[in-house]
N, C-alpha and C positions, 0 to 999 in steps of 0.2 A: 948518762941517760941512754936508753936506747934508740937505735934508728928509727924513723918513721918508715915504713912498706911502701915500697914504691907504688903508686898509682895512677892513670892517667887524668884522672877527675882531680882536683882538689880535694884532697881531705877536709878542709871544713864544711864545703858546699854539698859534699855526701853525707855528712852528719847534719845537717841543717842551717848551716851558721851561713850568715849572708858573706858577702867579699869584706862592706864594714864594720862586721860584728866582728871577724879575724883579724881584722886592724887592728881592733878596739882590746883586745886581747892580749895581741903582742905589744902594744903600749902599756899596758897594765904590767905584764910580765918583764918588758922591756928585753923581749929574747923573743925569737918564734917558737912557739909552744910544741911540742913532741903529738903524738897520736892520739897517748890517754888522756895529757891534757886537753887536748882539742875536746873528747868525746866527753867529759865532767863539764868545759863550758856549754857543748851543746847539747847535753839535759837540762842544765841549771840557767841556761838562759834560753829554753823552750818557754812558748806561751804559755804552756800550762804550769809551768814553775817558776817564771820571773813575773806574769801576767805584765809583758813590757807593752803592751796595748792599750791596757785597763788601768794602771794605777794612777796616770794620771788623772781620770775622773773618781777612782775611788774615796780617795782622800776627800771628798765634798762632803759621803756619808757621816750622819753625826753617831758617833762611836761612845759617847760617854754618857752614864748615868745613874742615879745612887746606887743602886744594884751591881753595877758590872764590877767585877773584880780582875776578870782578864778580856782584852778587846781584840780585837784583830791583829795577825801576826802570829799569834801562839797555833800549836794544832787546834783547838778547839776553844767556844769561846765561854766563859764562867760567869755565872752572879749567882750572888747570895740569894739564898729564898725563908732566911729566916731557921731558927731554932741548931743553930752551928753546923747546917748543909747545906752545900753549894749544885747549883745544876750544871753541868758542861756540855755541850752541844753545837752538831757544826751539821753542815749537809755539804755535798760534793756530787760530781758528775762520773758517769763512767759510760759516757755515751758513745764514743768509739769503738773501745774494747767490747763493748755488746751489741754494736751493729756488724762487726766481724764476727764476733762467736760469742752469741748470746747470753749461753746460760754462765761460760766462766767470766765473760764479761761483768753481769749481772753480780755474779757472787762475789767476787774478789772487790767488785765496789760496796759490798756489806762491809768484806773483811778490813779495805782501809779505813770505813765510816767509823769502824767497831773501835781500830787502833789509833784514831784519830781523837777517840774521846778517852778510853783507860790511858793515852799516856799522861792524859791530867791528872790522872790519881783516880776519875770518877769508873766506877762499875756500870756499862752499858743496860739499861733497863728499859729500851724502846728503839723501835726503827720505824721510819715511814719510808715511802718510796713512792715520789712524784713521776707518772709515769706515759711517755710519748710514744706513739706507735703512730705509720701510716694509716688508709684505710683498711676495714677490715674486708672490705673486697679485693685487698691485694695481699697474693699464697706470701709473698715475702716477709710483708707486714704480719700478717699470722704467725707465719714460723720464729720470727724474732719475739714476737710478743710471750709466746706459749715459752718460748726459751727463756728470756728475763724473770719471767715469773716464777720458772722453776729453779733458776739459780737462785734468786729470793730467799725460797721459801726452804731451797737441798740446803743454802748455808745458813740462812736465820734457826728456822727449826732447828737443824743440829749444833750450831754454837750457845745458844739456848740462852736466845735475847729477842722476845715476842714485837714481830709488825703488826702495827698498832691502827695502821690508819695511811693515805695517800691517794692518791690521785690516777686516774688510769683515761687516757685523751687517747683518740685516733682521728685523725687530721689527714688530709695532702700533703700537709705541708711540711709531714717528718717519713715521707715518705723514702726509706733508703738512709735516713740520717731520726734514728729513735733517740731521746730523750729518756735515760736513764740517774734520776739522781736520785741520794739516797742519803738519808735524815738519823741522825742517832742521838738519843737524849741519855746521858749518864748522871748521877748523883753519889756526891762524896763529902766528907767531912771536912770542912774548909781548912782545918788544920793539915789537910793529906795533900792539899793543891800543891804541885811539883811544876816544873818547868821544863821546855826542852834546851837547856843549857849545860855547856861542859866547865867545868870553875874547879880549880885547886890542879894545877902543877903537879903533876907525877901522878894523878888519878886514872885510872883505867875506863877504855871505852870495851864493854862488853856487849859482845853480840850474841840476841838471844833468839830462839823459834828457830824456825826452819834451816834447812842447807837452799845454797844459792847456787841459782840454775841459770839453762837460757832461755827458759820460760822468762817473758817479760824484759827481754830487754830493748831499751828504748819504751815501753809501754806505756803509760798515759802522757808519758811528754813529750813522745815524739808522735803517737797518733793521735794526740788534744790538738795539734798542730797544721791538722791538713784536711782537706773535706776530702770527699770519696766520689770513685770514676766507678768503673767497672766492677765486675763479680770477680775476673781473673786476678784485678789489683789486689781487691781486700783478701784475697784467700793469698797473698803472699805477704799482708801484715800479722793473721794468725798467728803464727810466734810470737808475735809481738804482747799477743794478750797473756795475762798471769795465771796463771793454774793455782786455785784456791784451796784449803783444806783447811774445814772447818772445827776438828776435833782436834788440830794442833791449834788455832787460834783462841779454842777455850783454855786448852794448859794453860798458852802465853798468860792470856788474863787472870789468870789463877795465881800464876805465877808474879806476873807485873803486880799484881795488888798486894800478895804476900809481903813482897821486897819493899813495895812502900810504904804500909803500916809498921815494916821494922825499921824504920827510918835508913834504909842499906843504901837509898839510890839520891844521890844530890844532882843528879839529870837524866831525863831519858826522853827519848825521842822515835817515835814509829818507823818502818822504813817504807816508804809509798815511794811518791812521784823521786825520780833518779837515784834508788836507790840508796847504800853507802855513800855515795857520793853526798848526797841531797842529807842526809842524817849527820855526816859528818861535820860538814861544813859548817850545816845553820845549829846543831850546839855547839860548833867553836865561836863561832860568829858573834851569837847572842851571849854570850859569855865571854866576852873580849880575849878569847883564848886560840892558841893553835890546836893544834895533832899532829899525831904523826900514825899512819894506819899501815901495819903488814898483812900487805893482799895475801899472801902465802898461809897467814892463821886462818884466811874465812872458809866455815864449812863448806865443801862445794859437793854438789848431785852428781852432776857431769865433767867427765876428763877433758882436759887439754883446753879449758877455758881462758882467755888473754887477761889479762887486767885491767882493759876499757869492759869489758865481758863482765867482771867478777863486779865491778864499782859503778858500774850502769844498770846493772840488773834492778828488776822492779819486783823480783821472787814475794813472794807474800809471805805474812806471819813469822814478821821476822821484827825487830825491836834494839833500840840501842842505848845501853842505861851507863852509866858515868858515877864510876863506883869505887870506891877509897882502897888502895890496896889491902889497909889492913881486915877489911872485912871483906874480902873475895873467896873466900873459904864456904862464910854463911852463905852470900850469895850464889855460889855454886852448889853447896847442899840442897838450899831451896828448889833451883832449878832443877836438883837430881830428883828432890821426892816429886816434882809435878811435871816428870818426864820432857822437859824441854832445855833443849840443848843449850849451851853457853859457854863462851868461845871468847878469849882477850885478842882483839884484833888490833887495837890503838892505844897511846897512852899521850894525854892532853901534856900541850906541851907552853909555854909561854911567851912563844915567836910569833903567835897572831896568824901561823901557814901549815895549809894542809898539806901534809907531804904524806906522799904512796912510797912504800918499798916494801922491795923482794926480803924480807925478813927485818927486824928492829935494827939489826947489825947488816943488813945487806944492802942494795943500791938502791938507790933514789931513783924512781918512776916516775915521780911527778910530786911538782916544788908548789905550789900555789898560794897566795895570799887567800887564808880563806874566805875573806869577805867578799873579796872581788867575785866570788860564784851567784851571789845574790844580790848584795849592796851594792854591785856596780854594775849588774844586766843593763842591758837598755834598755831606756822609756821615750815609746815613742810618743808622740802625738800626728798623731795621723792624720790623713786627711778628713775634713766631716764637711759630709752636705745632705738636707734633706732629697726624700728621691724626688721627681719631676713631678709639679702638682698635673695630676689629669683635667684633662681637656672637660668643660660643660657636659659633655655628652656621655666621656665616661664616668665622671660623676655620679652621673644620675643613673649609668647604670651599675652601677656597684653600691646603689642606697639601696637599702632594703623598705628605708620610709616612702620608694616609689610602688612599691607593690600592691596590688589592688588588694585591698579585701578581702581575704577567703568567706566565702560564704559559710565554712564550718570549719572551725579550727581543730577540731578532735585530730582530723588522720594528721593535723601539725604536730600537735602533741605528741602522740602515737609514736612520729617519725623521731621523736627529740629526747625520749626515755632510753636507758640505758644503764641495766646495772652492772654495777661490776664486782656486785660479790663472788662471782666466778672465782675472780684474780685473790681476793684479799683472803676466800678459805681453804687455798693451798698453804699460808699463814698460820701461823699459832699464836696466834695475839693474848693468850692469857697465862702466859708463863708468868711466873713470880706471881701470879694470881694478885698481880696489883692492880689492872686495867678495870676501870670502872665502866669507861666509855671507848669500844673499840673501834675498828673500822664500820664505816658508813652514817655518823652521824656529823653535827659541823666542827667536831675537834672532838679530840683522841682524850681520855682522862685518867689519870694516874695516881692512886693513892701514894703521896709521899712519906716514906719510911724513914726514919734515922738509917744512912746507909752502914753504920756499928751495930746499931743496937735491936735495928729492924724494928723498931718501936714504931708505932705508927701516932703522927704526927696530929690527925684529924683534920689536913688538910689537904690537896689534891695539885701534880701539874697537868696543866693541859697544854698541849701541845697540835699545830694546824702545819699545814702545806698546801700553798693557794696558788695559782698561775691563771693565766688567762692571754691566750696567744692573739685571739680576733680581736680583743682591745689593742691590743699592743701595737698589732699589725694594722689599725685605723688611726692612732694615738699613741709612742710610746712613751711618754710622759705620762699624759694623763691615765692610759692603762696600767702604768705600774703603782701609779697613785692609786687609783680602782682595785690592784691586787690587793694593796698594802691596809686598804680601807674594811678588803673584805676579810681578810683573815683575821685582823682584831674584830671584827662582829660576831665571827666563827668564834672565838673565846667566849665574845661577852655570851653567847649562847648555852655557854654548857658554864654560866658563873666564873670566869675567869678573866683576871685584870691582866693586863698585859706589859711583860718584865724587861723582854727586849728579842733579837731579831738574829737571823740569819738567812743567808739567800742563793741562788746559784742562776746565775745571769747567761742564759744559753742563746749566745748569738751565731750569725753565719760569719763571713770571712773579714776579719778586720780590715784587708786592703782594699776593701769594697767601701767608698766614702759615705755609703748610708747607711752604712751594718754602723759606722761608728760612730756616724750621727745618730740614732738607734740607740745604741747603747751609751752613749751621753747623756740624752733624753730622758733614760729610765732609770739614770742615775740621780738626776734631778727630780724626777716626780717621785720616785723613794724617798731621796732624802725630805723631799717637803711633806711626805706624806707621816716619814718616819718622827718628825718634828714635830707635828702638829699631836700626833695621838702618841707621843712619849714613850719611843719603841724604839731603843740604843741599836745599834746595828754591830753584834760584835764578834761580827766572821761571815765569811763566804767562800764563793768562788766562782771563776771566771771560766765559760766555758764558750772556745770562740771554734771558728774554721767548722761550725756544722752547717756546711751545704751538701748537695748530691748533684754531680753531673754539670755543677757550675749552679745552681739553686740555691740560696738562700736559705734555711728554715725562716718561718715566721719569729719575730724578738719573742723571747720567753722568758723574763723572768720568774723564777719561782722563790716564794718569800716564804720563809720559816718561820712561826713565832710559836713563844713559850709565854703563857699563862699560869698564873698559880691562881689557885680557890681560896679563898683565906677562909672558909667553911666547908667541912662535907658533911653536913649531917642526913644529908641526900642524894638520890641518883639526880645526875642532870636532867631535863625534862625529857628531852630526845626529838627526834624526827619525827612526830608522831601524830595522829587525829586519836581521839578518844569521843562516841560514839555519844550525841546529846550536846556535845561540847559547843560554845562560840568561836569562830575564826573571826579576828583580828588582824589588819593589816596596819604595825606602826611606823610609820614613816609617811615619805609623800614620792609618788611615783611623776615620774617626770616620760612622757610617750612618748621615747625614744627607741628608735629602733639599731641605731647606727652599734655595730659590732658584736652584735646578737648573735646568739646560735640559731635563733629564728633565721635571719636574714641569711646565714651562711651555710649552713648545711640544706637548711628547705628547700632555698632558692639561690642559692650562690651570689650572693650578693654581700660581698666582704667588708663595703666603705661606710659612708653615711658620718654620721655626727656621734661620738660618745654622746652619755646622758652625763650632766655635770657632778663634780663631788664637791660639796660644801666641807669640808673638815672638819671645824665647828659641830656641826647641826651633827655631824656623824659620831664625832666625841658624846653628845648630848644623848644620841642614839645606843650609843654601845653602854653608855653607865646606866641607862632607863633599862636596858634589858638584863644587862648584867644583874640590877639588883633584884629585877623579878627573878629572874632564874632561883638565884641564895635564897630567896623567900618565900619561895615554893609556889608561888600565880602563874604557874605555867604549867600547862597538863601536856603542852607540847610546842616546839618552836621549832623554825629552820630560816634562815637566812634568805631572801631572794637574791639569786645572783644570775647563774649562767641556767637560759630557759629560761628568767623571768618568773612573776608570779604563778604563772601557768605548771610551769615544770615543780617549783616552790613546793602547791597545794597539792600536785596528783604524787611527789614523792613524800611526803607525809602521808598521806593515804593510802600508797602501795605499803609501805612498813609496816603500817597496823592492820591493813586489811577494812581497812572503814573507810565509806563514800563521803563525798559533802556536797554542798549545794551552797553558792557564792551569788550573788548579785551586782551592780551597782560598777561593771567593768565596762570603760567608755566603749572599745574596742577592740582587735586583736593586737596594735601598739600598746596599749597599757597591758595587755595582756602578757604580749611578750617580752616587753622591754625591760633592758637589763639596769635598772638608772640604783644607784645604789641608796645605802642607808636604810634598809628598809627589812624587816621579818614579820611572818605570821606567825601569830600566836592562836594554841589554841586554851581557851579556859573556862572553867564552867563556875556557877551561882555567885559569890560573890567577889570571886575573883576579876570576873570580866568589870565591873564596879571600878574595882581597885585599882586595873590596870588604867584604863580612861584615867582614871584622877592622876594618879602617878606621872602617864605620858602630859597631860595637860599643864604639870606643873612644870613638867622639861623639856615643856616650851616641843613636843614630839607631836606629829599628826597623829592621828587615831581613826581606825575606820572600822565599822564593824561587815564583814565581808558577807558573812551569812553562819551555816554550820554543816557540822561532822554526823555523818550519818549516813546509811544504805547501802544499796552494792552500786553505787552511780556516780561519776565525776563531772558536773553540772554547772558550767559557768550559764545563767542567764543568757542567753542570745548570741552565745557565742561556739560552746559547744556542751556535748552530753554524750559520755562517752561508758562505757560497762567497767565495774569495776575488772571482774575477770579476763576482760579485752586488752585493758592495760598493765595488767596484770604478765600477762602474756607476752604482752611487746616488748616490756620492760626487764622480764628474765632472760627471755630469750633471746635477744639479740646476740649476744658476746656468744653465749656458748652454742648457741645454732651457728654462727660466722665458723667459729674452731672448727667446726664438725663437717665443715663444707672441705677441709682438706687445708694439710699444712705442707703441701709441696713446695720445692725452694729449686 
């Protein structure tokens, strides 16, 4: 083996490894490990690749359910949805690499979303992107904003896999540390479902896409890892971000789908977080097998690169498939007709250890059990404690239920609209012309095709992306319960029962004992929540160390869920008033103010009481609407959530352009409170009938609000506002803010 470089630092504590993680190491090894070893433990035992913080609470989530066919663990996670198609879908973060350099941050977290779901076999057919920015009064938070968006949309657009639908927040609280995660839903013939495993003795590990550079190294596992100080810091992690290219990552998928409908590939696995390393390992791993990898076959960009360099690197569009020697020939043709490169770097071996060398026949660089890179990271369990309950005084100043009265709630309103079509029509949401329901209604809708035969099925997925930081940051338990509550009502809204989950848990610094009390909490209220409304949990990810300057972000989880229609013989209802119509509110509002966007953006006022979730009563809630949707009694629906019923009725009304006039609001707490279970309907003659009987027998409140009609937005005694006024506020905020200048 060769020598270690002299240096005066420790080599593992420059690669990230604690003093007893390189203990832990060389007991494993039972020798001091060389250089490159060192640097494969310290990607593969980074947070963002062992999740040695998280896994001890993860394990609580309930992962199982008749649907699932693959759970957590695999690159993405699978269930049947019926008629021999499977759906695979994951969502992931890439909030680092995009608060240092935006737009390739942004993109290159498409491109691993993208090869996170094709190495299941499944054809990517949707993205969403749940999305965090500071304020828009801060040139920083603009310039990263404008940049995420455009990496989005330079790599969606041109890999040509249509954003469907997400989320766009600007907060304090991500100020300097944005929130960049990003959803991809694919579908495959259950018979094509592959694994990322290496199995059979003398099989070839073939590397496909791209050459490997020093773009990306160390990249999401070593910056998922650490929060951010200064401007001079981050601008000397840049290299560390990946350089994307999206017209090789559609070959790849061209190519990757080709090789598995020929049945050519018995394993294949993506290359993201650590590279070669990270790919090699975990198909030995999971296939009770070894390797053995010559660094010297892999395509390289750049001369005079090391071999911690080549096997750390995080280079994008790139892919590693575990292929029978005797059919290496077809497999290489393939890859020649669809222009992407492919390369025998490894050949599986049956020692259970990954070994590196300078050629198949040349020296051994590095010896490793390859299991020890993942199955034997550390799990920590940290310290947890709630933070310091505040004093009476502050209490009461951080309730928003202390606030007097406004005498006219409009300029609240006013202040609390916000669109973000802006963001979502740099997007091409109607590629494959299968989106029924695109961005800005309460879940995304997807005509499902036979992924062979393109036949269309007459059924529909729908798919949501739900977070909510000012609950979380009052309650994280009960907040994550409230996310989880409201993204299955986002289904039952556009007819869609709900099949099972995914999530990405964006917390600040684990060594902080309330980040991981925090994230315990929202582990717990997930999983109670995921239990009670029958929503398997099967895949995520863990996204820790987002502070700024020693800050915290607010806890975020964001929850993913996939719905199927088991009819489409309709458009969903939509976001919408229809002019003549009744408004309906079903549910029962509870006048709570405590974690409002009322209380927190109007008047800064962050604490208070959540409004309670029944689970139950909310189950009972989502089938009552669900089946109106399928049955056509809805001229128009939306959920009440964040803004309250307030925000609720005037964005069904900006959408269609029609006014209404509501009555019978006790006052600006019911007004604005955000207490869940609850949606407006709008419906006309004898649908409004049918609805009452319906909720009455499902045991669902029912209230008749008033109706849709005029250019005017008219609570009763509370406010009365122009349609054109709101109109106004509501467009233009985001793209006035842009326009004000994206100095950095």
């Amino acid at each position: 083996m060769r020598a270690d470089p002299p240096s005066d630092e420790p080599i593992h504590r420059a690669l990230g490894l604690t003093d007893d993680e390189a203990a832990a190491i060389e007991r494993l090894l039972g020798r001091a490990p060389n250089h490159l070893e060192l640097a494969m433990y310290a990607v593969m035992w980074s947070e963002h690749c062992s999740y040695k913080s998280s896994r001890v609470h993860l394990g609580r989530l309930p992962t199982e359910g008749d649907a699932v066919l693959v759970g957590p663990g695999e690159n993405a996670g699978v269930v049947d949805v019926g008629d021999g198609i499977a759906a695979a879908f994951r969502i992931e973060s890439h909030n680092h690499p995009s608060a240092i350099e935006p737009y390739q941050g942004a993109a290159t977290g498409v491109g691993g979303i993208l090869r996170d779901v094709f190495t299941m076999g499944a054809r990517p057919i949707a993205l969403m992107d749940p999305l965090r920015f500071g304020p828009l009064d801060d040139p920083r938070s603009r310039w990263i904003l404008e940049g995420v968006v455009a990496g989005i949309s330079g790599y969606g657009n041109s890999v040509g896999v249509p954003t469907v639908g997400g989320e766009t927040v600007c907060d304090a609280t991500y100020t300097g540390n944005p929130l960049v995660n990003v959803f991809c839903l694919g579908v495959l013939p259950t018979d094509r479902l592959v694994l990322g495993r290496a199995s059979g003795v003398g099989n070839l590990a073939v590397l496909l896409g791209s050459t490997t550079g020093r773009d990306g190294i160390g990249g999401a596992s070593v910056l998922a890892s650490a929060g951010f100080g200064d401007e001079e810091a981050e601008a000397d992690k840049r290299p560390s971000v990946q350089v994307g290219d999206p017209f090789e990552e559609k070959r790849l998928i061209e190519a990757c789908l080709t090789l598995l409908d020929a049945g050519l590939v018995a394993g294949i696995q993506d290359l993201g977080a650590a590279g070669i390393t990270g790919a090699t390992s975990e198909t030995a791993s999971r296939g009770g097998a070894g390797m053995d990898v010559d660094v010297s076959a892999v395509p390289l960009r750049e001369p005079g690169m090391e071999p911690f360099e080549i096997m750390t690197s995080e280079s994008q569009e790139r892919m590693l498939a575990i292929v029978e020697p005797g059919d290496l020939d077809e497999v290489l043709a393939i890859c020649e007709r669809w222009e992407v490169r492919a390369t025998v770097i490894g050949r599986v071996t049956g020692t259970g250890r990954l070994r590196v060398l300078d050629g198949f026949d040349g020296e051994v660089l590095a010896d490793i059990p390859a299991s020890t890179l993942h199955e034997d990271a550390p799990r920590y369990e940290r310290p947890m404690a709630p933070p310091p309950a505040p004093s009476e005084a502050e209490a009461k100043a951080a309730d928003p239920g202390a606030v007097p009265a406004p005498g006219d709630c409009g300029p609240d309103l006013l202040g609390l609209l916000l669109d973000t079509s802006w963001v979502w029509r740099q997007y091409d949401h109607q590629l494959f012309l299968n989106t029924v329901e695109g961005p800005g209604g309460d879940a995304a809708v997807l005509r499902l095709k036979h992924p062979t035969t393109g036949a269309d099925t007459g059924r529909a997925l729908a798919i949501t992306t739900d977070g909510n930081h000012a609950w979380c940051a009052v309650d994280p338990r009960a907040g994550t319960a409230l996310t989880v509550a409201e993204a299955v009502l986002n289904l039952a809204c556009v007819g869609a029962r709900p099949l099972a989950s995914v999530n990405c848990l964006n917390f600040g610094n684990p060594e902080h004992p309330e980040v991981m009390w925090q994230l315990s909490e929202a582990v717990d209220g997930m999983a109670e929540a995921c239990r009670a409304l029958g929503v398997p949990v099967v895949g995520g990810n863990v996204s820790l160390y987002n502070e700024s300057r020693g800050t915290n972000i607010d806890p975020t989880p964001i929850v993913g869920v996939l719905g199927l229609i088991d009819r489409l013989d309709r458009r969903p209802p939509g976001v919408r008033l229809v002019a003549g119509a009744t408004l309906l509110l079903l549910g029962e509002t509870e006048a709570v103010l405590g974690g409002s966007l009322w209380g927190r953006q109007r008047h800064g006022r962050a604490g208070g009481r959540l409004p309670a979730l029944d689970l139950r009563y909310h189950a009972a809630v989502c089938d009552l609407v669900r089946g109106l949707a399928l049955d056509g009694l809805l001229a128009g629906v939306h959920d009440v959530s964040t803004g309250g019923l307030a925000v609720a009725l005037a964005e069904m009304a900006l959408h269609a352009q029609v006014g209404f006039r509501v009555g019978g609001v006790a006052g600006h707490a019911e007004l604005f409170s955000e207490s869940p279970s609850r949606v407006v309907a709008c419906a006309t003659g004898a649908a409004v009938a049918e609805i009452e009987r319906r909720a009455g027998d499902a045991g669902v409140a029912v209230t008749v609000l008033g109706d849709a009609g005029g250019d005017r937005l008219v609570v009763d005694g509370l406010l009365d506002v122009g349609l054109a006024e709101a109109t106004a506020a509501w467009r233009e905020r985001l793209p006035g803010a842009l326009a004000a200048g994206v100095e950095h």
